[in-house]
C-alpha positions in Angstrom: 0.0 0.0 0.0 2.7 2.2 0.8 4.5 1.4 -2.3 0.9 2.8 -4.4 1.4 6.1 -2.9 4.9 6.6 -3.4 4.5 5.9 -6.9 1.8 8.1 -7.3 3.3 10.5 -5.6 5.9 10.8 -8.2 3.4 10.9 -11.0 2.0 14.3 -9.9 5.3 16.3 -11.1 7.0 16.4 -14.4 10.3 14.5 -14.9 13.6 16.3 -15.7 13.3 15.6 -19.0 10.2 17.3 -20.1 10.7 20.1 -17.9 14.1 20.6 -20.4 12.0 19.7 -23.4 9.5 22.1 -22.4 11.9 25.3 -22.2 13.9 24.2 -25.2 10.3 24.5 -27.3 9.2 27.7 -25.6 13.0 29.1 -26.7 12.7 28.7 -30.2 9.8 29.7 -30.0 10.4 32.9 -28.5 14.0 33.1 -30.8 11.6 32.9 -34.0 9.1 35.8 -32.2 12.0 37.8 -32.1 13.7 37.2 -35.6 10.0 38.0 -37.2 10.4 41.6 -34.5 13.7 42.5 -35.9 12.5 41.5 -39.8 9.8 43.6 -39.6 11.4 47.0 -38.0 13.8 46.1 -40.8 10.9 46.4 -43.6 9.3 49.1 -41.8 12.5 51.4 -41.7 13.1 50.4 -45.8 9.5 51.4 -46.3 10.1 54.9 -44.5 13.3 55.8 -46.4 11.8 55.0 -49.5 9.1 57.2 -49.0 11.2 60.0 -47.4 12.5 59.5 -51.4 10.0 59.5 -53.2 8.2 62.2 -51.2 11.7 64.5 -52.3 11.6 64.1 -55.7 7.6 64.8 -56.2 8.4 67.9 -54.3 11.1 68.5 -57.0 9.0 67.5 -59.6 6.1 69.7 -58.9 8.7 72.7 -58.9 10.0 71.7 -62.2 7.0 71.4 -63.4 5.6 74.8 -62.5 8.4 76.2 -64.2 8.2 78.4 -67.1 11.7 77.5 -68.4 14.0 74.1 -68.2 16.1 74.6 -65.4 18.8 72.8 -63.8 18.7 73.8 -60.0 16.1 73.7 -57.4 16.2 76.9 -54.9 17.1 75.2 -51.3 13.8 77.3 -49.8 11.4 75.3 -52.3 13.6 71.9 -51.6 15.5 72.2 -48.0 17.1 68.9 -48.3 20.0 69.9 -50.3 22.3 69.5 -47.3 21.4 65.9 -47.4 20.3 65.1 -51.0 21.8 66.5 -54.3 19.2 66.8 -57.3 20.9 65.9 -61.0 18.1 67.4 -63.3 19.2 67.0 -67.5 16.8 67.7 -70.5 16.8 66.5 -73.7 14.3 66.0 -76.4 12.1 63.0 -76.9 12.3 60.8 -79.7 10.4 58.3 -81.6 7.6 60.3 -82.3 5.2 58.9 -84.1 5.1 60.5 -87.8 2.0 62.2 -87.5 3.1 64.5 -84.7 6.4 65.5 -86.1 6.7 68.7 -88.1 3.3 70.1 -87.6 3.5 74.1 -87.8 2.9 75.3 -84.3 3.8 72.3 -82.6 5.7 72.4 -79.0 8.7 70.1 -78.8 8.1 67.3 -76.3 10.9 67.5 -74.1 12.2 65.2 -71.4 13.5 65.8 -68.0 15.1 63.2 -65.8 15.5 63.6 -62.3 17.9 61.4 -59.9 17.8 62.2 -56.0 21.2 61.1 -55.0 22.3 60.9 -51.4 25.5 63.0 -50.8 27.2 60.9 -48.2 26.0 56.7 -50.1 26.7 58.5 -53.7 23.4 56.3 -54.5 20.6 57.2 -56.5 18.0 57.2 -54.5 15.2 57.4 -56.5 15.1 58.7 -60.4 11.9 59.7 -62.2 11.5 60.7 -66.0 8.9 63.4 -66.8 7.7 64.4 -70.4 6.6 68.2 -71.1 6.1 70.2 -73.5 9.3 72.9 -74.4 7.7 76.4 -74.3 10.5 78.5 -73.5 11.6 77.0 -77.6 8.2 78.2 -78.5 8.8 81.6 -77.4 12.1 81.4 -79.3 10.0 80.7 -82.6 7.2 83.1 -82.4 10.0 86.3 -81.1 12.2 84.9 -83.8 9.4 85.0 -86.5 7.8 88.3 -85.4 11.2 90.6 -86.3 
């Protein structure tokens, strides 16, 4: 009789072994918890930077493309990142027009302007965006030039 309640005595707490096998479980799951923590604030901080970029050059777009004239330079008090961020703006005219839009009298040349936000202290392109406009400062050329 005495040897039943010893025996079931020992049955009401775990053994050694599962107690080990029980932490060992709950650590990789907690080690996997964490990995998907870090993963994520990684992602999260990629997504913030590249909207950080792509918020700067729409800001440079929209400047650009308020313009009057192609220019080359942004003033830093309509883009205040220059400190951080160097804008490389070129022009150039767009080709492989169709046929029936070249040489019509009157007609704007389509110009292009690409834009690269480069970080000054990576020397990486950050983000790069192509717009298409039409030239008016050249149309001013042509109607002054035709008038004298």
């Amino acid at each position: 009789m005495i040897m039943k309640n010893s025996s079931s005595f020992f049955c009401k707490f775990f053994t050694l072994l599962e107690v080990i096998t029980a932490i060992a479980i709950l650590s990789l799951g907690l080690a996997g918890l964490f990995q998907l923590s870090i993963s994520g604030q990684l992602k999260v901080a990629n997504a913030v930077e590249k909207y950080n970029a792509s918020h700067r050059l729409a800001l440079a777009c929209e400047y650009i493309l308020l313009q009057k004239d192609e220019i080359s330079e942004i003033p830093e008090e309509f883009f205040p990142y220059l400190d951080e961020y160097q804008l490389d703006i070129s022009w150039e005219d767009v080709e492989d027009l169709p046929e029936d839009f070249q040489d019509q009298v009157g007609q704007l040349p389509l110009r292009s302007c690409t834009i690269e936000l480069v970080n000054r202290k990576t020397s990486k392109v950050e983000a790069k965006i192509i717009l298409e406009r039409l030239g008016y400062d050249s149309k001013e050329e042509t109607t002054q030039g035709g008038a004298r």
